[in-house]
C-alpha positions as CSV (number, residue, x, y, z in Angstrom):
1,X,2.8,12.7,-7.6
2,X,5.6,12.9,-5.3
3,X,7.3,9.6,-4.1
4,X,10.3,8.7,-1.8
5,X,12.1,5.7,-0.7
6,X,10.9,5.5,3.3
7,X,13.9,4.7,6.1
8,X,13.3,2.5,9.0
9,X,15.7,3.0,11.9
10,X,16.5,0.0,15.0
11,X,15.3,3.1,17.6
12,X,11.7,2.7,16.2
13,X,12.0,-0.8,16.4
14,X,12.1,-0.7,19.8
15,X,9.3,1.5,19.9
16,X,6.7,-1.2,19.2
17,X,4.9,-2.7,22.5
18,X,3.8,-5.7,20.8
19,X,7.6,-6.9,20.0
20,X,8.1,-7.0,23.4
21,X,11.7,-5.6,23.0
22,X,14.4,-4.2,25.1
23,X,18.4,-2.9,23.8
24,X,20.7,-4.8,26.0
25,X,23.7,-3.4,24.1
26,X,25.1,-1.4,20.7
27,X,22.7,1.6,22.1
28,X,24.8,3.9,20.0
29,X,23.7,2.4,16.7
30,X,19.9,2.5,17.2
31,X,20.3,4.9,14.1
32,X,21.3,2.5,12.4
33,X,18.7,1.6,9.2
34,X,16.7,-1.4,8.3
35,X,17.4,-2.1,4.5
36,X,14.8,-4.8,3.6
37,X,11.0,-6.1,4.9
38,X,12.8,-9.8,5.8
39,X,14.6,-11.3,8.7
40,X,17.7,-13.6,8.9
41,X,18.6,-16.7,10.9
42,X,22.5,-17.3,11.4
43,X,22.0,-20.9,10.6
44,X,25.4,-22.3,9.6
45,X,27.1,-18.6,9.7
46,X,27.3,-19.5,13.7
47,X,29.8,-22.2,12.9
48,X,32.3,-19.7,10.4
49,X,30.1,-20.0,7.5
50,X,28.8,-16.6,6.3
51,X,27.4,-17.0,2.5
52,X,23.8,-16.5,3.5
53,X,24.3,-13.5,5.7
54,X,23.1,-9.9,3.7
55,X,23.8,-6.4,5.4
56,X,21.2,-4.1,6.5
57,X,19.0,-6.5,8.0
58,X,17.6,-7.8,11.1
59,X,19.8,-10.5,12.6
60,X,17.2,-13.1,14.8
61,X,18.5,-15.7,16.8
62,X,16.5,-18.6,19.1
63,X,16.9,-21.1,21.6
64,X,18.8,-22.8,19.6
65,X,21.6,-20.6,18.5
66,X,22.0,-19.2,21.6
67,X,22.2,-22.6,23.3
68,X,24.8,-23.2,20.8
69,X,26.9,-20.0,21.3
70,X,26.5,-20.9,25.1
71,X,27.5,-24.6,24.9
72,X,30.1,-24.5,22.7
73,X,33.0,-21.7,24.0
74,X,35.4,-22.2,21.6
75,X,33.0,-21.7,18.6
76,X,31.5,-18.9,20.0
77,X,34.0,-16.3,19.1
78,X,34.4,-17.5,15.4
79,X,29.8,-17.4,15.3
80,X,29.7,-14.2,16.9
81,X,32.5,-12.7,14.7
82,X,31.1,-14.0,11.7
83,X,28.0,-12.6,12.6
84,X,28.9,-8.8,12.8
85,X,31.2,-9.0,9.8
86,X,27.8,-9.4,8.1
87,X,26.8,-5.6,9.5
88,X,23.3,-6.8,10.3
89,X,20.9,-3.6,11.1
90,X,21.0,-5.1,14.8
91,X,21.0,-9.1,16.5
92,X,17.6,-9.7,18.6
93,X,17.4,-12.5,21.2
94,X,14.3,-14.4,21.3
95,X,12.3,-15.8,24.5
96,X,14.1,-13.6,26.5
97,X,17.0,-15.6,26.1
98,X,20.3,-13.8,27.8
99,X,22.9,-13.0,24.4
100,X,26.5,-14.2,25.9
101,X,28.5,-11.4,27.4
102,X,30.6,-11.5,24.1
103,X,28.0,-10.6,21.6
104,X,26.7,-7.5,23.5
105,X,30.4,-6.5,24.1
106,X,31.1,-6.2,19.9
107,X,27.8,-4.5,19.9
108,X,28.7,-2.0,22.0
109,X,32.2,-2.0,19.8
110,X,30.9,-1.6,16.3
111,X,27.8,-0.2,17.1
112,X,25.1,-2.8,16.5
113,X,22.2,-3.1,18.5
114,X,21.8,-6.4,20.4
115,X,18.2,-6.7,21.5
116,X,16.1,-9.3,23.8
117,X,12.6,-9.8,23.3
118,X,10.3,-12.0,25.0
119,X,8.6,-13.3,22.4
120,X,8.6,-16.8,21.0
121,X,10.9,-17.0,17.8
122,X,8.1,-17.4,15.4
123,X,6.1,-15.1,16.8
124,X,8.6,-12.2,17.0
125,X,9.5,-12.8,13.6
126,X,5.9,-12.6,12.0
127,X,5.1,-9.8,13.6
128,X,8.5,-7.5,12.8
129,X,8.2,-8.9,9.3
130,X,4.7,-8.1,9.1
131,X,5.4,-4.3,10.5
132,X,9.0,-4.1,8.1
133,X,6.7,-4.8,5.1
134,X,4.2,-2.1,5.7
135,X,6.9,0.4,6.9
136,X,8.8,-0.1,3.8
137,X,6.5,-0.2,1.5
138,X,7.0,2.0,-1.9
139,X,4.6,4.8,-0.8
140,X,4.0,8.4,-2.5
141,X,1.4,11.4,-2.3
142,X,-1.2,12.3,-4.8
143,X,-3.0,15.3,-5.0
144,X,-7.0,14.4,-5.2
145,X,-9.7,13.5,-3.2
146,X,-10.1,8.8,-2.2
147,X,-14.1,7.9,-1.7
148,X,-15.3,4.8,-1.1
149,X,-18.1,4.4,-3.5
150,X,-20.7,1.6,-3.1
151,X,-16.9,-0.5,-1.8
152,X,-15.3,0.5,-4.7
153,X,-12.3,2.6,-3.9
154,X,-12.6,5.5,-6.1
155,X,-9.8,8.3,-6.4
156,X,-10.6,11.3,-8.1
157,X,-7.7,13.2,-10.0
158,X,-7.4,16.4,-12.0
159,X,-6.2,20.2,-11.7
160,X,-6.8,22.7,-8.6
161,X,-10.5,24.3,-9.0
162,X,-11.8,21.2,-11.5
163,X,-13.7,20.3,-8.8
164,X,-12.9,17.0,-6.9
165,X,-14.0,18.1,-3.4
166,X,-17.1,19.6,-4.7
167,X,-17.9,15.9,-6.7
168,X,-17.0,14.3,-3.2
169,X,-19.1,16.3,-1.1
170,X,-22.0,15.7,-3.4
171,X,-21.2,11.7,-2.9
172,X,-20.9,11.9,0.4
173,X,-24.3,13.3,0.7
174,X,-25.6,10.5,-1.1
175,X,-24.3,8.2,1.5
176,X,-21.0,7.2,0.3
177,X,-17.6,7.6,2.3
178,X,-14.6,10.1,1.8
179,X,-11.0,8.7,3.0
180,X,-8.9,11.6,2.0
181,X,-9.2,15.1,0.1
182,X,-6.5,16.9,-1.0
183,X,-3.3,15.0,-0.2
184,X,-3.8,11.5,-0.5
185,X,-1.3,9.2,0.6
186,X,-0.6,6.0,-1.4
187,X,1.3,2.8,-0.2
188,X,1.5,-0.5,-1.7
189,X,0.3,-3.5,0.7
190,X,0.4,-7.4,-0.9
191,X,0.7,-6.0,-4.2
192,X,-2.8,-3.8,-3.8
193,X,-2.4,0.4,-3.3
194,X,-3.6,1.4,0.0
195,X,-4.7,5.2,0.3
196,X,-5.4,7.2,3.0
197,X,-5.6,10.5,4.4
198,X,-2.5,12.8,5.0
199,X,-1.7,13.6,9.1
200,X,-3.6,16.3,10.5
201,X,-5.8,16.9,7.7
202,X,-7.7,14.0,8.6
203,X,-11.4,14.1,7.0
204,X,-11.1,17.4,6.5
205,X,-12.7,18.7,3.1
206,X,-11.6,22.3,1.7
207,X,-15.0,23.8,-0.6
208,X,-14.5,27.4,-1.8
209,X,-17.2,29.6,-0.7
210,X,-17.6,27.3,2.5
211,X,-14.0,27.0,4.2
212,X,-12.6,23.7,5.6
213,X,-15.5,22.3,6.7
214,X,-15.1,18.3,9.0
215,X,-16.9,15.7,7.3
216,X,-17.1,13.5,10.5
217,X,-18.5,16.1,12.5
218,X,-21.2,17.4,9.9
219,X,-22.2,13.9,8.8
220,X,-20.9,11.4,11.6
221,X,-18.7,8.5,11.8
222,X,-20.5,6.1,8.7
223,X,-19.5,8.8,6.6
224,X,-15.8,8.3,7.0
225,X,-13.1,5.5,6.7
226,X,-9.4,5.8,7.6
227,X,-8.3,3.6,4.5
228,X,-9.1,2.1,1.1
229,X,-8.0,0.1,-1.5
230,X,-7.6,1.8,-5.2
231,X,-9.8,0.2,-7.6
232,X,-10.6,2.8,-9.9
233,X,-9.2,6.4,-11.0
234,X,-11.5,9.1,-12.2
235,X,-9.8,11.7,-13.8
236,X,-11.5,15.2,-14.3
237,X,-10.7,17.4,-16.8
238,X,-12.4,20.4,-18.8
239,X,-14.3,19.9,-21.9
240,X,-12.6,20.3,-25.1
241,X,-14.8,20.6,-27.6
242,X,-12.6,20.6,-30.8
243,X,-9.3,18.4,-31.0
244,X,-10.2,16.0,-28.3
245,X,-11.8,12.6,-28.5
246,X,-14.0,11.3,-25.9
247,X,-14.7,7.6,-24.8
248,X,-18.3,6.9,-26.2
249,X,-18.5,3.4,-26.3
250,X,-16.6,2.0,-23.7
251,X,-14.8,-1.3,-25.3
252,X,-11.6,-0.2,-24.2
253,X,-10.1,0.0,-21.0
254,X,-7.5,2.1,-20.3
255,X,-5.0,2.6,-17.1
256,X,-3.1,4.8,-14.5
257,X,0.2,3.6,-13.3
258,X,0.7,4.3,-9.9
259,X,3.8,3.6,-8.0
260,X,3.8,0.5,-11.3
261,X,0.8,-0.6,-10.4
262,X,-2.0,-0.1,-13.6
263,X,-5.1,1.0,-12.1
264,X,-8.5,1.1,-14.0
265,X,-9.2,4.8,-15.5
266,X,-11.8,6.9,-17.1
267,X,-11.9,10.5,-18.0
268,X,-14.8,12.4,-17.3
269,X,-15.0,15.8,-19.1
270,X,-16.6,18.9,-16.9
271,X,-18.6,21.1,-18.3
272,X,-22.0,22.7,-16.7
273,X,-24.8,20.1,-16.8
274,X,-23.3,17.4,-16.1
275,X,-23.8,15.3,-12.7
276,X,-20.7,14.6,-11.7
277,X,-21.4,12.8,-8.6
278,X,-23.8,10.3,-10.3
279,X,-21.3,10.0,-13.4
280,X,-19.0,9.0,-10.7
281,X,-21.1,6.5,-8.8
282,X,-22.2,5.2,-11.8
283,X,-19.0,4.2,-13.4
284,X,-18.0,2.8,-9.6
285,X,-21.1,0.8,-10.0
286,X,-19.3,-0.1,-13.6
287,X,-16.4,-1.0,-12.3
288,X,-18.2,-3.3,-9.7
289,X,-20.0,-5.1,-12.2
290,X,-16.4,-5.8,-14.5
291,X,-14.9,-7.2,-11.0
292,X,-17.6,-9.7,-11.2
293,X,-17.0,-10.7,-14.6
294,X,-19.5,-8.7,-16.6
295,X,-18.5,-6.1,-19.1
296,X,-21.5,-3.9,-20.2
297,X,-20.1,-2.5,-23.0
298,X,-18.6,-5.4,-24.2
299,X,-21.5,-7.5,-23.9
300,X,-23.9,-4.8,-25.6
301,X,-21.1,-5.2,-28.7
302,X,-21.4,-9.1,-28.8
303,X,-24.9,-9.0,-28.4
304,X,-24.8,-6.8,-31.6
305,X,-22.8,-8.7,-33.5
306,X,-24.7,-11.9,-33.1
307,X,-27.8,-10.1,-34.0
308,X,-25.8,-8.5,-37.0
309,X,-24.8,-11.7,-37.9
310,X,-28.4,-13.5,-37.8
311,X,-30.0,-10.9,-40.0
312,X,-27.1,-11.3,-42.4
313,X,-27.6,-15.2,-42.6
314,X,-31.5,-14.6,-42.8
315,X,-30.6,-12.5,-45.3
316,X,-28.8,-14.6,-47.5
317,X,-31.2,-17.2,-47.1
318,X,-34.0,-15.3,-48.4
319,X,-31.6,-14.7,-51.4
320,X,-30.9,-18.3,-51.7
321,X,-34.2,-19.1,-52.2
322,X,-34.9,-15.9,-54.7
């Protein structure tokens, strides 16, 4: 698994229609990088106060501050000051509110981009907080093969040439839905791992013996989907038959970590014979049932044990009356 922190720059900012955004000054800092997924309002930092101010972020003022900056001249140098002393990542102007010619001056000066947007306040700072969060995100790249299996999200794990693409395909035949072979790409969204396919490789599936071969074009849209959330990991691995122990019951659950997030796993050992498409399916199916609140294996044990236990008391009574 490779991982890596992800940098958001001010220039791409700007790059999103729906913020409604234009630099008015500090162009030569649109390199400038976006540190953390939350906003800031000035608040009392506009009157010399600057304990709540943090670096690195995005500075938002509305109506109001800029009512104040403009109402009050004398405070406005000491607000504005205060302000970029804090190093924001960049000040944006809500409602398309005109900054004062002050602030976009010390832009240009140290370099901080000072940007108008005609959106409302609250709406401006939903949306950029909303598109911060995704950007930034802890993301990484696996390398395996993400179905969607009866709405399960199941991602299928284990060495080149064990055969991940080749289970996929099968599943895919069956009327299930690939998101990603070979490089999937992993990013966590409210506290749930999104994956999806990697650029240009699209729903492209690589079979030996066949090529790349598009699994859009051969089996049409339905069998498809861009993203998926991670439910389940199904790891692959060759049969060992002396020195390894295999799962035979089921009581257990075990876990992958990914990007610190545990993620229901099972093991499936390949060796000729087995189905491993329907193995798959099945233990999606599984998996469906546990999200529900039933355990099979679990519930096969109690049931067991209460049975265990009613032959013993019968048992003993028929002693008793020996």
């Amino acid at each position: 698994m490779s991982s890596g922190g992800t940098v958001l720059t001010v220039g791409e900012l700007l790059e999103r229609a729906e913020l409604e955004v234009t630099a008015v000054g500090g162009i030569a800092g649109l390199s400038r990088t976006i540190n953390v997924p939350r906003i800031q309002k000035p608040g009392l930092a506009l009157t010399g106060w600057p304990e709540q101010l943090h670096p690195g972020r995005v500075l938002v003022l509305g109506g109001t501050e800029i009512d104040y900056l403009v109402d009050h001249a004398p405070a406005r140098s000491v607000g504005i000051e205060t302000l970029m002393a804090s190093d924001p990542a960049c000040v944006v102007v809500c409602r398309g509110n005109q900054p004062p010619v002050e602030l976009k001056m010390i832009g240009d000066t140290r370099g901080v981009p000072v940007i108008v947007s005609a959106l409302a306040t609250a709406d401006f700072i939903a949306l950029v907080t909303s598109w911060m969060a995704d950007r930034l995100a802890p993301s990484a790249e696996l390398h395996g093969v993400l179905m969607d299996v009866n709405g399960i999200g199941v991602l299928l794990l284990g060495k080149s040439g064990i055969g991940k693409s080749e289970t996929a395909l099968d599943l895919v035949v069956r009327g299930h839905r690939l998101v990603a072979d070979d490089v999937v790409k992993i990013r966590v969204k409210s506290g749930q791992l999104i994956g999806r396919g990697a650029g240009i490789l699209g729903h492209h599936m690589e079979i030996r013996g066949l090529g790349i071969i598009n699994i859009e074009d051969l089996f049409g849209i339905a069998a498809v989907r861009d993203a998926k959330k991670i439910e389940l990991v199904v790891e692959l691995h060759e049969w060992i038959e002396i020195g390894e122990e295999y799962d035979r019951l089921g009581f257990d659950d075990h876990h992958e970590r990914i990007l610190e997030i545990a993620v229901p796993k099972i093991r499936l050992p390949v060796r000729p014979g087995r189905n491993l498409a329907t193995l798959t399916e099945v233990a999606a199916r599984n998996q469906l049932l546990k999200l529900q609140g039933t355990h099979s294996a679990r519930a096969f044990r109690d049931q067991l044990h209460r049975a265990m236990a009613a032959e013993s008391a019968t048992t003993s009574g028929m002693d008793t009356v020996e």
